[in-house]
C-alpha positions in Angstrom: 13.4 -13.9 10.5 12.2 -14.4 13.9 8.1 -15.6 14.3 5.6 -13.1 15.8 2.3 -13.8 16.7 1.4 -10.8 15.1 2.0 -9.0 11.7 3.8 -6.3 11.3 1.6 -3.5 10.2 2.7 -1.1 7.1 1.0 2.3 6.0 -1.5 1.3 3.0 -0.5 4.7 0.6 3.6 3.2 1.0 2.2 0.2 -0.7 0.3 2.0 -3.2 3.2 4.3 -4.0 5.4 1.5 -4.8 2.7 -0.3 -6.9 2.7 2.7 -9.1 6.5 3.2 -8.9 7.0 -0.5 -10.3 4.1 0.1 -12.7 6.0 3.1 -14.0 9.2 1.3 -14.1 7.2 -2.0 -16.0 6.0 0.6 -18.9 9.3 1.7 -19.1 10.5 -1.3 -19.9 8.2 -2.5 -21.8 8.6 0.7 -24.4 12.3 -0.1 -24.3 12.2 -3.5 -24.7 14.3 -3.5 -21.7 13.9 -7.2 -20.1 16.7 -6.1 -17.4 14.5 -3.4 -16.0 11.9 -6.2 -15.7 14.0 -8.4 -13.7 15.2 -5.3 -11.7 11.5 -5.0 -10.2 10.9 -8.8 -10.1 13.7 -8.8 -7.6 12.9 -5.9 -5.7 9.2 -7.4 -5.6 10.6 -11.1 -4.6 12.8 -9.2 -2.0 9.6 -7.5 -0.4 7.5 -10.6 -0.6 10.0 -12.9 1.0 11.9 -10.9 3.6 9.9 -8.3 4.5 8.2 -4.9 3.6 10.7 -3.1 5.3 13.1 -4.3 2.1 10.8 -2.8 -0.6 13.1 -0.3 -2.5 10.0 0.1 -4.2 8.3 1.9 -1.1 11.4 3.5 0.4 10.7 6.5 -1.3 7.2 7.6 -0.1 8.3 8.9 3.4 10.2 11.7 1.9 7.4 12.3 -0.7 5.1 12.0 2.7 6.7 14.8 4.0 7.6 16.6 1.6 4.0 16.7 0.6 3.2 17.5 4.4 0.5 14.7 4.7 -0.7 13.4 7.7 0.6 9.7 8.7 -2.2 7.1 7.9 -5.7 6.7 9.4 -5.0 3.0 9.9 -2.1 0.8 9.1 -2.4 -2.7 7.2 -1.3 -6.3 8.0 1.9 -6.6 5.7 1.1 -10.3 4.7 -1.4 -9.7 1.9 0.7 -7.3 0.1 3.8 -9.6 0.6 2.1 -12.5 -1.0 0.6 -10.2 -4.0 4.2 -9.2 -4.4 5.1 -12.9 -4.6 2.3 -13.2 -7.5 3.8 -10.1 -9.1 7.0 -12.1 -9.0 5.8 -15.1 -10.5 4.0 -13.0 -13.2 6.7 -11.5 -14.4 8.9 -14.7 -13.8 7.0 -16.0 -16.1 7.1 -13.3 -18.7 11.1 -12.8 -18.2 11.3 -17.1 -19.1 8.7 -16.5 -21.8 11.1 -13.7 -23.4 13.9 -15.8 -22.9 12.3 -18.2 -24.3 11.2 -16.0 -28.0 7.7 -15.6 -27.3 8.1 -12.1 -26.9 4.6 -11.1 -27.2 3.2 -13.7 -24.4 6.2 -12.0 -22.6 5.5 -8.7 -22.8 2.0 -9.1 -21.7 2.6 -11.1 -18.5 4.7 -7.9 -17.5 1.7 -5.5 -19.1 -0.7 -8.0 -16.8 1.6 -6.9 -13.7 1.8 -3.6 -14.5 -1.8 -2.9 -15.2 -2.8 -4.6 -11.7 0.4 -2.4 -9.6 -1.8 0.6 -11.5 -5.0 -0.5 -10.3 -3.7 -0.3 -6.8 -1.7 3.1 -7.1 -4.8 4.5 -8.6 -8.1 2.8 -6.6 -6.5 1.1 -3.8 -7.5 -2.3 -4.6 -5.0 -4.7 -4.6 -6.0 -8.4 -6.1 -2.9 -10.2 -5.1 -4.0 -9.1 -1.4 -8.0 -10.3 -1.8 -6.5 -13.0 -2.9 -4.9 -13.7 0.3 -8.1 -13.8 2.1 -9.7 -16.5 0.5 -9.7 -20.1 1.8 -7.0 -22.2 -0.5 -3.9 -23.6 0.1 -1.4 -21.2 -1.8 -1.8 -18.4 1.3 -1.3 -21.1 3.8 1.9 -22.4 1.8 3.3 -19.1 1.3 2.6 -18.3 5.3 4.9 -21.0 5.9 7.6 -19.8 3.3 8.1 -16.5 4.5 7.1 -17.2 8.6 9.0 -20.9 9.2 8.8 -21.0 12.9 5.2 -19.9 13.3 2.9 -21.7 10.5 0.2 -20.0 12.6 -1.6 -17.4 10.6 -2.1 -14.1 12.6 -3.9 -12.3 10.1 -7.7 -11.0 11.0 -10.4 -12.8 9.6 -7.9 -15.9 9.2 -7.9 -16.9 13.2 -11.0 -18.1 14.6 
């Protein structure tokens, strides 16, 4: 990944259709007991967070529903870095559940994935995302993740966090 001095900016309702996709997908597997569907979207989100928005499988379908729908492109676009890193939480939470499953504490399990799956339907439904408030606030985990995902440019270009 090459560094950039600025974010890349992605269309806010993509990020909210894929947080209702994978919310979808969670409950899915929750009522099957499927713990392969939750490791499906725990890659997918650690795939997002780590390379790139432009890699969420997740998302990749709301263009077509876009157009299909004939709605306008976006009012303003969003700095991709917030999302990214609540993705990386969303990984880590359901991490945690797949180990705790693994592990035969099914019913911690399952709710670590019902945790992940009730905040991805908070942002399909309201907007709000958590993982991406998160983001903003002064602590180390954003600046470490920053460095993950951006190597060669530990410089954070996000508003609000230059100054």
């Amino acid at each position: 990944m090459s560094p950039s001095s600025t974010p890349r900016r992605i269309a806010p309702r993509g990020h909210r259709f894929g947080g209702g996709l994978s919310a979808g997908l969670l409950l899915l597997a929750v009522v099957a007991n499927a713990p392969l569907g939750v490791l499906a979207i725990a890659v997918a989100l650690a795939a997002s967070a780590f390379f790139g928005t432009q890699y969420s499988v997740l998302s990749r379908p709301w263009p077509f529903v876009r157009q299909a729908l004939r709605l306008p492109p976006p009012a303003e676009l969003e700095a991709e870095f917030p999302p990214r890193f609540a993705q990386a939480l969303g990984t880590i939470g359901l991490g945690a559940g797949l180990l705790l499953l693994a592990a035969g504490a099914s019913v911690v399990g399952w709710a670590f994935v019902l945790a992940v799956a009730a905040l991805q339907t908070v942002l399909a439904v309201t907007g709000y995302c958590l993982g991406c408030r998160l983001y903003f606030l002064r602590w180390f985990l954003p600046a470490l993740f920053d460095r993950l995902v951006r190597p060669g440019d530990v410089r954070v270009a996000i508003e609000g966090r230059i100054r």
